[in-house]
TORFI-103910 format. One line per 4 residues: for each residue x, y, z of N, C-alpha, C. Coordinates in nm, 3 decimals, m for minus. Layout:
// TORFI-103910
X:Y:Z:X:Y:Z:X:Y:Z ~ ...
// end
This chain:
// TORFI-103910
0.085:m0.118:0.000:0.000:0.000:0.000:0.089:0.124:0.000 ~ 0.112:0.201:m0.122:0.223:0.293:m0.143:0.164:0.396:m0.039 ~ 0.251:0.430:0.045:0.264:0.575:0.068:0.122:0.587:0.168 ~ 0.084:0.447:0.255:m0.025:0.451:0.324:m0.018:0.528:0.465
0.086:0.565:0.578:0.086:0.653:0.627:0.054:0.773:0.640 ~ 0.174:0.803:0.498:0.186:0.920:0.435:0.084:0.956:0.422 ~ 0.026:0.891:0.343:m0.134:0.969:0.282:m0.235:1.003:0.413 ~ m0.257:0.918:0.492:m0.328:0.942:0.587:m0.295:1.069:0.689
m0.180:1.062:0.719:m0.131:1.229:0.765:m0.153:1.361:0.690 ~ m0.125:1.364:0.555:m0.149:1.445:0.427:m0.312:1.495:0.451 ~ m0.400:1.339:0.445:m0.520:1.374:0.445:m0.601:1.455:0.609 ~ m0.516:1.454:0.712:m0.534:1.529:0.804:m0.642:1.427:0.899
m0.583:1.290:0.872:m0.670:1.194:0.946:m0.634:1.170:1.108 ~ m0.653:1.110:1.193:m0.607:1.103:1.298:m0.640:0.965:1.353 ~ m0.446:0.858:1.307:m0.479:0.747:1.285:m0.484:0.653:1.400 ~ m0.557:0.539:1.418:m0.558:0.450:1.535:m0.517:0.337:1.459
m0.364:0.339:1.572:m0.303:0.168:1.555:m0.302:0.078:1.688 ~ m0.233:m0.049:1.670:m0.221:m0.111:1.779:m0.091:m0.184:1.750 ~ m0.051:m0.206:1.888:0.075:m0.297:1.870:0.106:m0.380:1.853 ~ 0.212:m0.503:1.811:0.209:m0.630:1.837:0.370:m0.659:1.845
0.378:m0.784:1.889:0.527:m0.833:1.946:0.561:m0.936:1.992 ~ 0.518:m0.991:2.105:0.541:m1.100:2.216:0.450:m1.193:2.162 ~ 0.343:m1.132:2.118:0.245:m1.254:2.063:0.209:m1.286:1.894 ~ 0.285:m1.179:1.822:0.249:m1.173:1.699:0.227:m1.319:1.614
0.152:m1.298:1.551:0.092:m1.415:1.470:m0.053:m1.357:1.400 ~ m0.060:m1.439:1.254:m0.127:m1.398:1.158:m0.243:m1.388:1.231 ~ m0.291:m1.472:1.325:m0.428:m1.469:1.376:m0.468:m1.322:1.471 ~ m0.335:m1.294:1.532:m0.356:m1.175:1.606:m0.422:m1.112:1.516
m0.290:m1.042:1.415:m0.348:m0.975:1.326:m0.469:m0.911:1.233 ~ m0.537:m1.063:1.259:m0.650:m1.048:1.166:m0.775:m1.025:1.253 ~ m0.761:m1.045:1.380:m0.852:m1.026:1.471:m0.875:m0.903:1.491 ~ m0.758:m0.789:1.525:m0.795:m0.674:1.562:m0.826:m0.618:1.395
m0.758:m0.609:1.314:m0.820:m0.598:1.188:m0.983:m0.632:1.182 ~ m1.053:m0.735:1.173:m1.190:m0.780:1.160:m1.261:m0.700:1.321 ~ m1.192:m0.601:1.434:m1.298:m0.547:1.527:m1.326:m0.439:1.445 ~ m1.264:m0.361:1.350:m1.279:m0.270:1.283:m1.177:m0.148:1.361
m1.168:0.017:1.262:m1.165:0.103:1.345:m1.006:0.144:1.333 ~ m0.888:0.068:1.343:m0.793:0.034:1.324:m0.733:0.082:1.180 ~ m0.630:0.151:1.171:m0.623:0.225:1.063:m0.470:0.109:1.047 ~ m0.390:0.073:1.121:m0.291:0.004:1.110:m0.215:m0.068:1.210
m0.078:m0.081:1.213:m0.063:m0.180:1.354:0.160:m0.098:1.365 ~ 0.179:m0.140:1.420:0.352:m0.110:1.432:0.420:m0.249:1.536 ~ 0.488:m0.302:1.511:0.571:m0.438:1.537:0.651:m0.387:1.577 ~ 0.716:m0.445:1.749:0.763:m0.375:1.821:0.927:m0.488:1.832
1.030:m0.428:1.804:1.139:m0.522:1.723:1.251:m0.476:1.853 ~ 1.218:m0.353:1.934:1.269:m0.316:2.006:1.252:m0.436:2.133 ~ 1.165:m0.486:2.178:1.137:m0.520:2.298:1.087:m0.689:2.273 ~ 1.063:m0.688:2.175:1.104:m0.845:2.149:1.166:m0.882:2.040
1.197:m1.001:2.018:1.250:m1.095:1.897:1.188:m1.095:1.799 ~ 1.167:m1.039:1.730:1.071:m1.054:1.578:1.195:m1.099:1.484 ~ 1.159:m1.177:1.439:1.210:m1.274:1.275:1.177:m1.186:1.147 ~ 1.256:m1.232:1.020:1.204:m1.145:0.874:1.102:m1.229:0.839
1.102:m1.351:0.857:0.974:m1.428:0.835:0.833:m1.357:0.905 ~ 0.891:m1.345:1.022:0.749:m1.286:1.099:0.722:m1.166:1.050 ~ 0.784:m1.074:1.008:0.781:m0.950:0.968:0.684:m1.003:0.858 ~ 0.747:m1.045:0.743:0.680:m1.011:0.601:0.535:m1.068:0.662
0.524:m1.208:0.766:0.375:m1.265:0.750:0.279:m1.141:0.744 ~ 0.321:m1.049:0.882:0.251:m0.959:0.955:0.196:m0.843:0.862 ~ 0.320:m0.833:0.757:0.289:m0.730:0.673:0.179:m0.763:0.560 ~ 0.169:m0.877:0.481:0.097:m0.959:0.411:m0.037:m0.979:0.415
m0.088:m0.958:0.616:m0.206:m1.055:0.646:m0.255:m0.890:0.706 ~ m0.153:m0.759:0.723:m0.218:m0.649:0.744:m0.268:m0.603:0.613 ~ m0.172:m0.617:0.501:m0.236:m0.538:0.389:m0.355:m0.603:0.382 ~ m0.346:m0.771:0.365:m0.514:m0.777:0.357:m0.647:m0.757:0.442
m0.600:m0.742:0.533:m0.716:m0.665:0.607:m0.722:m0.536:0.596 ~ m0.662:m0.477:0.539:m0.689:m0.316:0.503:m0.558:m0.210:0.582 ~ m0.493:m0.313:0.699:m0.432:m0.261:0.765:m0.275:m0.209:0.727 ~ m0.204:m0.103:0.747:m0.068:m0.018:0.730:0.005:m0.096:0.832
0.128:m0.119:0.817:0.175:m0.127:0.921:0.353:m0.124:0.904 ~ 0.393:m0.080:1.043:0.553:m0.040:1.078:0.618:m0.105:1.153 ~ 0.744:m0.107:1.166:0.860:m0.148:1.237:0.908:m0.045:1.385 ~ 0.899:m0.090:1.485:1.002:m0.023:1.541:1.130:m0.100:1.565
1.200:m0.011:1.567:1.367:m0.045:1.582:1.493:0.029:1.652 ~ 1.557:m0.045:1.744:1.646:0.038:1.801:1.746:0.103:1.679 ~ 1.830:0.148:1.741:1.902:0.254:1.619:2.040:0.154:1.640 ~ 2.055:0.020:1.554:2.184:m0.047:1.549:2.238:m0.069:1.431
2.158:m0.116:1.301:2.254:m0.059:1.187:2.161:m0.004:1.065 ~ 2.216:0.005:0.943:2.117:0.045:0.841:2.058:m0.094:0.767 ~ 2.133:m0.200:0.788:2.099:m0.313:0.722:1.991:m0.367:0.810 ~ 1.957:m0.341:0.916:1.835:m0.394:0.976:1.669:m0.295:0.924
1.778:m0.181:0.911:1.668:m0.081:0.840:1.582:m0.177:0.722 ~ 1.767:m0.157:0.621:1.631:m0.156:0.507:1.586:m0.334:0.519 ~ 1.622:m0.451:0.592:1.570:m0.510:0.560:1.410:m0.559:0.589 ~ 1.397:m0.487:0.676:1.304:m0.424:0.752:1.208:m0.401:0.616
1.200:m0.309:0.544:1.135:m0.219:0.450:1.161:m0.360:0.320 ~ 1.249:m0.408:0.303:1.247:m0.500:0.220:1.139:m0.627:0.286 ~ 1.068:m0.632:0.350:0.969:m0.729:0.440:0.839:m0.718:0.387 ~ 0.838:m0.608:0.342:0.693:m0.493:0.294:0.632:m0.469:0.404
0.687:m0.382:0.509:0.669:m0.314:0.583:0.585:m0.130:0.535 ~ 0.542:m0.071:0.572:0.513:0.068:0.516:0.632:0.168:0.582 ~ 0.694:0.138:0.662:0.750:0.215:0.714:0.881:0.156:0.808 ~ 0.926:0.229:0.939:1.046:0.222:1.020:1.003:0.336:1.129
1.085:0.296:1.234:1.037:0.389:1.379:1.135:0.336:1.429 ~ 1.226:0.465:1.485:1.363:0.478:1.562:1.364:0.491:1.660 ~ 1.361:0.382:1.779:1.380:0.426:1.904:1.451:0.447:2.019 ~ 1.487:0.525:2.116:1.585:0.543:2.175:1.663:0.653:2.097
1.622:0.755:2.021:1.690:0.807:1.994:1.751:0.945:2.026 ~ 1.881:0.991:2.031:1.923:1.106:2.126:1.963:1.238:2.127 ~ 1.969:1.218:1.913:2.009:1.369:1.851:1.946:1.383:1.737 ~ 1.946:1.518:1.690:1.866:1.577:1.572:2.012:1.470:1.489
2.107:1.451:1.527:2.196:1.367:1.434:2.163:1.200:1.380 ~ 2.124:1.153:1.538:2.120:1.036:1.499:1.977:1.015:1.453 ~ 1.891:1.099:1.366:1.760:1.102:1.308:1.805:1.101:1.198 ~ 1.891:1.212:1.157:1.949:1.202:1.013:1.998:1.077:0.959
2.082:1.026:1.063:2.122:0.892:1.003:2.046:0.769:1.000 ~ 1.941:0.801:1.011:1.828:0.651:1.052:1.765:0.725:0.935 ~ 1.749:0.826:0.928:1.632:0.902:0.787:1.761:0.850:0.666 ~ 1.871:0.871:0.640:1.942:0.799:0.548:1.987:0.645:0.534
1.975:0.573:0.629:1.935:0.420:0.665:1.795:0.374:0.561 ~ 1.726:0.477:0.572:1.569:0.387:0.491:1.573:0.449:0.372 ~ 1.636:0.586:0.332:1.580:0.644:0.187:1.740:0.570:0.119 ~ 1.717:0.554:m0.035:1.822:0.566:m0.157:1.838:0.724:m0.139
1.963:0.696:m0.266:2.044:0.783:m0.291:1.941:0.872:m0.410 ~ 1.924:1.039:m0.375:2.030:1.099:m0.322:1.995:1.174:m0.157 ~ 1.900:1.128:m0.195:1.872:1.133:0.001:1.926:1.077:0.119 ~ 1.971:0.929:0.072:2.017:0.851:0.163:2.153:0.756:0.125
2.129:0.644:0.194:2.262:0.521:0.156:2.214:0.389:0.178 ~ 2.047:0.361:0.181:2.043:0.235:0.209:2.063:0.153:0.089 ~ 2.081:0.028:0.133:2.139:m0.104:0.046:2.012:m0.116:m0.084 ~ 2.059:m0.109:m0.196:1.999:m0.151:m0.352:1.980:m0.291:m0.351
1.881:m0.333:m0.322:1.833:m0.506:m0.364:1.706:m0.476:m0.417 ~ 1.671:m0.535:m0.542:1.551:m0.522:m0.567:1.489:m0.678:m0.537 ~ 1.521:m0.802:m0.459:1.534:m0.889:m0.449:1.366:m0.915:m0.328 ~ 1.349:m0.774:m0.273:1.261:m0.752:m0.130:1.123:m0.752:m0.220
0.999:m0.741:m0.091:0.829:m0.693:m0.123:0.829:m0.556:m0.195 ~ 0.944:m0.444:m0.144:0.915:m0.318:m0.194:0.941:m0.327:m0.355 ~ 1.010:m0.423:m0.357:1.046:m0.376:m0.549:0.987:m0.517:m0.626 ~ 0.901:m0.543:m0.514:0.805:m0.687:m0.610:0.877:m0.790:m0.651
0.940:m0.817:m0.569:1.050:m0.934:m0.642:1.088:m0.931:m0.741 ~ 1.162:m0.850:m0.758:1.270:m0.776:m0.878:1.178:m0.756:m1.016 ~ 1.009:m0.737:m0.986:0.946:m0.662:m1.074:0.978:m0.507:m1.117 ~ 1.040:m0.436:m1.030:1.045:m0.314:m1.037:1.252:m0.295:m1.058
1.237:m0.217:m1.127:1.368:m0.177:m1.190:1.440:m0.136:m1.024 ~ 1.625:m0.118:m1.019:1.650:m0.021:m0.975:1.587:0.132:m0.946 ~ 1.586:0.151:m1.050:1.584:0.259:m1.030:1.421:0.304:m0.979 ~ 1.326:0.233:m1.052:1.176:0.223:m0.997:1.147:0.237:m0.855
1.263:0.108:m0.795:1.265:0.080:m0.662:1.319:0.182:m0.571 ~ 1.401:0.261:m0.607:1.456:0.406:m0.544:1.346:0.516:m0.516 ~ 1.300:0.540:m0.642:1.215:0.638:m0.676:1.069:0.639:m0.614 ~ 1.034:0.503:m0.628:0.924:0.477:m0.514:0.945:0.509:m0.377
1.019:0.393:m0.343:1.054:0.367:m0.166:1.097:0.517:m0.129 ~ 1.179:0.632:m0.193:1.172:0.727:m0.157:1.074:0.809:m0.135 ~ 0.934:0.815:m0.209:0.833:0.891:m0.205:0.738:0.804:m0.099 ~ 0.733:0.679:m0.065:0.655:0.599:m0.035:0.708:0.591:0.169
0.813:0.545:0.175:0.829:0.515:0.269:0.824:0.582:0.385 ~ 0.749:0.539:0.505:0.710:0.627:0.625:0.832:0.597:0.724 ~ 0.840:0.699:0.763:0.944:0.727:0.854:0.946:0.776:1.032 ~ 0.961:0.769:1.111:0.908:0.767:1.239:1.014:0.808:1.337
1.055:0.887:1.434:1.149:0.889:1.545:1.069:0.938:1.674 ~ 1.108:0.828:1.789:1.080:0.859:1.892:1.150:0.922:1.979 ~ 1.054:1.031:2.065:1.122:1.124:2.131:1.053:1.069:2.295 ~ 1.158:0.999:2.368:1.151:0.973:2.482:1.308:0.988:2.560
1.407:1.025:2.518:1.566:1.081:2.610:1.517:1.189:2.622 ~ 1.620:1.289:2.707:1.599:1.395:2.737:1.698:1.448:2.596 ~ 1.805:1.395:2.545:1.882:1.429:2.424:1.778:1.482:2.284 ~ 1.635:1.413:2.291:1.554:1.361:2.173:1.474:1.538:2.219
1.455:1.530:2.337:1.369:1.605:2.376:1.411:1.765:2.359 ~ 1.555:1.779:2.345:1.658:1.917:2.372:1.704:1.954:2.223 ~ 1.667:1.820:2.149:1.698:1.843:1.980:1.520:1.873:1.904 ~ 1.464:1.829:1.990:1.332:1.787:1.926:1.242:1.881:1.803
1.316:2.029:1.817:1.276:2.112:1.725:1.368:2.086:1.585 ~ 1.500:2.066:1.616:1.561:1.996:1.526:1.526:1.847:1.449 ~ 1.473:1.782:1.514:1.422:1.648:1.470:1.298:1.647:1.378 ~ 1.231:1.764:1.410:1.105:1.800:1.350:1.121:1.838:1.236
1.253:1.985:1.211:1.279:1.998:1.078:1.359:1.932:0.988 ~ 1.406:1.814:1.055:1.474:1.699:0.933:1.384:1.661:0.800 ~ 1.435:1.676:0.737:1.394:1.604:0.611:1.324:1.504:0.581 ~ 1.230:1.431:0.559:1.202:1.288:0.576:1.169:1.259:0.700
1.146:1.301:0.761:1.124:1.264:0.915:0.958:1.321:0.914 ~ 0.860:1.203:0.910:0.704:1.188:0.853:0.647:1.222:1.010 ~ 0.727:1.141:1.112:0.615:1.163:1.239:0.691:1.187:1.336 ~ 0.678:1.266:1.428:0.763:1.193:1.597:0.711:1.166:1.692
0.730:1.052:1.712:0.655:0.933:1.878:0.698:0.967:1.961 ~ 0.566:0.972:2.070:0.665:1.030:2.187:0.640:0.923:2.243 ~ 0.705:0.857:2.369:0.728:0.707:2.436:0.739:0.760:2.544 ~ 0.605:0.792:2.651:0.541:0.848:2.772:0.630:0.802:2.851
0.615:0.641:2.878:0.697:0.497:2.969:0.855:0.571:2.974 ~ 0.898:0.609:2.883:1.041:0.614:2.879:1.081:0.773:2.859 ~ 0.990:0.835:2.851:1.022:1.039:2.830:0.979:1.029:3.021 ~ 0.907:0.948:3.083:0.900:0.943:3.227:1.047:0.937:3.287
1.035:0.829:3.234:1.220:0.755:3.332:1.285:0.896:3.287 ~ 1.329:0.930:3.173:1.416:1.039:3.152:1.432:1.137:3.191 ~ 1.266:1.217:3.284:1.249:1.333:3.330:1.244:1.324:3.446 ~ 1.245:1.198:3.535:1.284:1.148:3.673:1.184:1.150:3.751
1.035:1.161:3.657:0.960:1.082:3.729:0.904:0.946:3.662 ~ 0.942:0.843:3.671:0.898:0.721:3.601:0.770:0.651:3.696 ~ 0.738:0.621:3.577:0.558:0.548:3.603:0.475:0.640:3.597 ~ 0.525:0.803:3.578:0.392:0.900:3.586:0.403:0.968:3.479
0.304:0.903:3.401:0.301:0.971:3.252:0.214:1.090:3.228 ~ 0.148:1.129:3.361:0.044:1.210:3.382:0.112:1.328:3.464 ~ 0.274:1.320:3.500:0.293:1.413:3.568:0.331:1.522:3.488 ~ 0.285:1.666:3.542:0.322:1.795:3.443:0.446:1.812:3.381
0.584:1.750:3.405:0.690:1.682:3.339:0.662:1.664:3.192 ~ 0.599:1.535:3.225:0.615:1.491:3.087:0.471:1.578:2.995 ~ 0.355:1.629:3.050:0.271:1.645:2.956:0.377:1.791:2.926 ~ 0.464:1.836:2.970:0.529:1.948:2.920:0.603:1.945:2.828
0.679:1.873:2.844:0.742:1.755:2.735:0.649:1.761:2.576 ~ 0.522:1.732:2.609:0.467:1.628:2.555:0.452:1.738:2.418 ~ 0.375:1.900:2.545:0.367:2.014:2.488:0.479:2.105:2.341 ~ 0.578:2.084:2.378:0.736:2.073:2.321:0.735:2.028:2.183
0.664:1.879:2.248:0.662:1.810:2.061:0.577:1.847:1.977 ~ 0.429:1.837:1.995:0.353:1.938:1.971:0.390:2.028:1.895 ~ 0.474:2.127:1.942:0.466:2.268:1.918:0.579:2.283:1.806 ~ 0.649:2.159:1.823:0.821:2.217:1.730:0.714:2.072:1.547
0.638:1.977:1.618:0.572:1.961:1.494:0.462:2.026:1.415 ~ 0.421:2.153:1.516:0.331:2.246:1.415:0.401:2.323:1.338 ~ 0.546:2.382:1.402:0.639:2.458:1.345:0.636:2.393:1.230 ~ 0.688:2.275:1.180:0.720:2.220:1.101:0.689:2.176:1.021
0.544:2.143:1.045:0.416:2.067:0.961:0.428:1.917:0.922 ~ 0.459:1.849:1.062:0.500:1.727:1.073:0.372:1.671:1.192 ~ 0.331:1.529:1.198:0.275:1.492:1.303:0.345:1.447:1.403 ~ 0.221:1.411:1.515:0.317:1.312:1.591:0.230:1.236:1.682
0.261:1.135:1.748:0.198:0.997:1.794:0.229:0.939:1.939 ~ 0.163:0.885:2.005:0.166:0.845:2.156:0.134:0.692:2.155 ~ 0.136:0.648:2.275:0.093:0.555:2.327:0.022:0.612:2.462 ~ m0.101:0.657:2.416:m0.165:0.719:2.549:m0.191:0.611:2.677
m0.200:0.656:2.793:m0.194:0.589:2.906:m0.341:0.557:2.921 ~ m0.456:0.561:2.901:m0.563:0.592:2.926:m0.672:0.692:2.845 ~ m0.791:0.687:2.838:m0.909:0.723:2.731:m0.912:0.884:2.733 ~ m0.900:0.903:2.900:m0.891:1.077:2.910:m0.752:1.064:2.825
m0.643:1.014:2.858:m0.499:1.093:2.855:m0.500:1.126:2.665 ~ m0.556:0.995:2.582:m0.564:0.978:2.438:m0.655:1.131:2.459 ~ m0.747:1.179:2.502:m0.854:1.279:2.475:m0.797:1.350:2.445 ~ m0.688:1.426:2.555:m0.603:1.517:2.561:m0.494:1.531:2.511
m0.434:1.448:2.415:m0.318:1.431:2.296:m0.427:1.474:2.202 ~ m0.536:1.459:2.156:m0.610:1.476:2.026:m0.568:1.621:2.065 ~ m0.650:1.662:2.183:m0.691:1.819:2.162:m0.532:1.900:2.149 ~ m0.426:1.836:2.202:m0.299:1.905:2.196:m0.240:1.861:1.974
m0.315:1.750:1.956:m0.318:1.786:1.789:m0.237:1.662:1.774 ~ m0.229:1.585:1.858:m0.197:1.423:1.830:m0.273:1.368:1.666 ~ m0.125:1.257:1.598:m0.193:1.234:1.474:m0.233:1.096:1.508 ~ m0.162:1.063:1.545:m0.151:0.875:1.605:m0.139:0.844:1.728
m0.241:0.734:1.738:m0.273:0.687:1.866:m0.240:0.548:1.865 ~ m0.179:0.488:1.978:m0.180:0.317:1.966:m0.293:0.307:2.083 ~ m0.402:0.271:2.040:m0.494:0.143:2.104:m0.485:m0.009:2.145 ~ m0.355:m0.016:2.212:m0.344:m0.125:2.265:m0.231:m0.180:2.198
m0.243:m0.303:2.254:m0.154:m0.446:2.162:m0.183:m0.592:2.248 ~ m0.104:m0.670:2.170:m0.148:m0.815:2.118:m0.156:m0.848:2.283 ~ m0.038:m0.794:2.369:m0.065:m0.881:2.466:m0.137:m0.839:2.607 ~ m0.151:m0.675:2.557:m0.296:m0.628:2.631:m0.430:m0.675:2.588
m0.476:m0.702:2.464:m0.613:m0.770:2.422:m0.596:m0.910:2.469 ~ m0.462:m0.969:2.480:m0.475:m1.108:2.570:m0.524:m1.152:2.683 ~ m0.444:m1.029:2.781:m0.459:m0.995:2.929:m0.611:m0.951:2.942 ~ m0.695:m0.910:2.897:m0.789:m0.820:2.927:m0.894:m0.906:2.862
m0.873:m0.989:2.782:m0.914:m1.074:2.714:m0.991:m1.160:2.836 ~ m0.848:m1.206:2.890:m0.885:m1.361:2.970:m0.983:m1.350:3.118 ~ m0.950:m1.159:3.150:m1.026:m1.130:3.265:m1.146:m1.079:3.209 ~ m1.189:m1.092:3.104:m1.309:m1.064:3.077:m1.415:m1.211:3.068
m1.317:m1.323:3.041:m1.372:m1.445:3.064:m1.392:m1.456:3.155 ~ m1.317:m1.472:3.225:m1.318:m1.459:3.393:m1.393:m1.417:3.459 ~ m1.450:m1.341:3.442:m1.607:m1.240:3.506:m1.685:m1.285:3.435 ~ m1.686:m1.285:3.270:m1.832:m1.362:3.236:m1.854:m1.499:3.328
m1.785:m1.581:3.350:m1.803:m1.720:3.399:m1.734:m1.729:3.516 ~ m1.775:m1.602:3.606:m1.736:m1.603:3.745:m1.778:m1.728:3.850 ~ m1.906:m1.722:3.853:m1.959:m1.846:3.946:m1.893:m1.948:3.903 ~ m1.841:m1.937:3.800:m1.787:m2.082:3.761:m1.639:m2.113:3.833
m1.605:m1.980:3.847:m1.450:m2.005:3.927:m1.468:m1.967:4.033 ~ m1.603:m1.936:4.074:m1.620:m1.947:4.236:m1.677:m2.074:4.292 ~ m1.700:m2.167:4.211:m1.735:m2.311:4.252:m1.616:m2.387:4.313
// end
């Protein structure tokens, strides 16, 4: 789905994804896909083990449900980048990251030349299994590919007007859990700290005319990212609809586990 992010930011939408990781599998996938509502999903590569096998399934069984979906990734080389994007992924999301520098170099990790330096294989999903020329494959993946940096260091946070006006740089995530730890109050994503913070990003992506995206803590906290001009929201993931899942069994068929 060329340029399915993209477009949805362009169009001034305000998208709802969900996560997946620990539990990923085609079935996840297709489940939150078939509740409806769900504009896409992001695979979290940071915090667990995800495979290229698992990647492409995820990507495959989202396009057919209608769903977009991204990579996150710590910032360790460019070959994880693009193989990443060679998966048929829509995109990449940098996390942990600490300078308007090391954005640049993760924004040149995913684009060709002359924007970037990632690796020429047309061998990947993005260039159709060597349906698409070199050069096709450049020219696309450059216009097409979504791009993402999260702002949770205090480094991310002190560049963050800089990060905004990078080039190629489509969204910036802010990562509540971890812009907490950084501002020294951790576990309080609600403390005036971080919604100040939060304010910051906001403000250096209106400058810029860039979005940007959360993992809200809660239904008020999501309320109050919209009204501060939030583009993306994550609604959950695989192994919160698990958890919440099983205690919802659990109460339907209470007497039953009170026998």
């Amino acid at each position: 789905m060329a340029g399915f992010f993209k477009e949805l930011l362009a169009g001034g939408k305000v998208i709802r994804v969900f996560c997946s990781g620990r539990l990923l599998h085609p079935v996840s996938i297709q489940m939150f896909g078939l509740a409806g509502g769900y504009d896409g999903f992001w695979l979290d590569a940071e915090h667990a083990g995800i495979s290229t096998e698992q990647i492409t399934s995820a990507a495959l069984v989202g396009r057919a449900c209608g769903l977009g979906s991204f990579l996150r990734l710590p910032m360790t080389s460019y070959a994880t980048v693009t193989q990443a994007l060679e998966s048929g992924v829509d995109g990449v999301m940098a996390a942990q990251v600490t300078s308007a520098a090391e954005a640049e170099m993760f924004v040149t990790w995913a684009k060709f030349a002359p924007r970037g330096m990632r690796g020429l294989n047309t061998q990947g999903a993005d260039a159709h299994f060597t349906r698409k020329s070199q050069m096709e494959l450049a020219h696309d993946a450059n216009r097409d590919n979504f791009v993402a940096i999260q702002i949770e260091t205090l480094g991310a946070l002190d560049d963050v007007d800089a990060i905004a006006a990078t080039e190629d740089v489509d969204l910036l995530f802010v990562g509540p859990a971890d812009l907490s730890q950084s501002l020294g109050v951790l576990g309080q994503p609600e403390h005036e700290k971080v919604w100040e913070a939060i304010d910051r990003v906001a403000a250096a992506c209106k400058r810029h005319g860039k979005g940007w995206g959360i993992v809200p803590a809660s239904p008020s906290y999501a309320d109050r990212c919209i009204e501060k001009g939030c583009r993306m929201l994550t609604f959950g993931s695989d192994v919160m609809a698990m958890r919440l899942g099983v205690e919802a069994l659990k109460t339907m068929f209470a007497s039953g586990f009170e026998a």
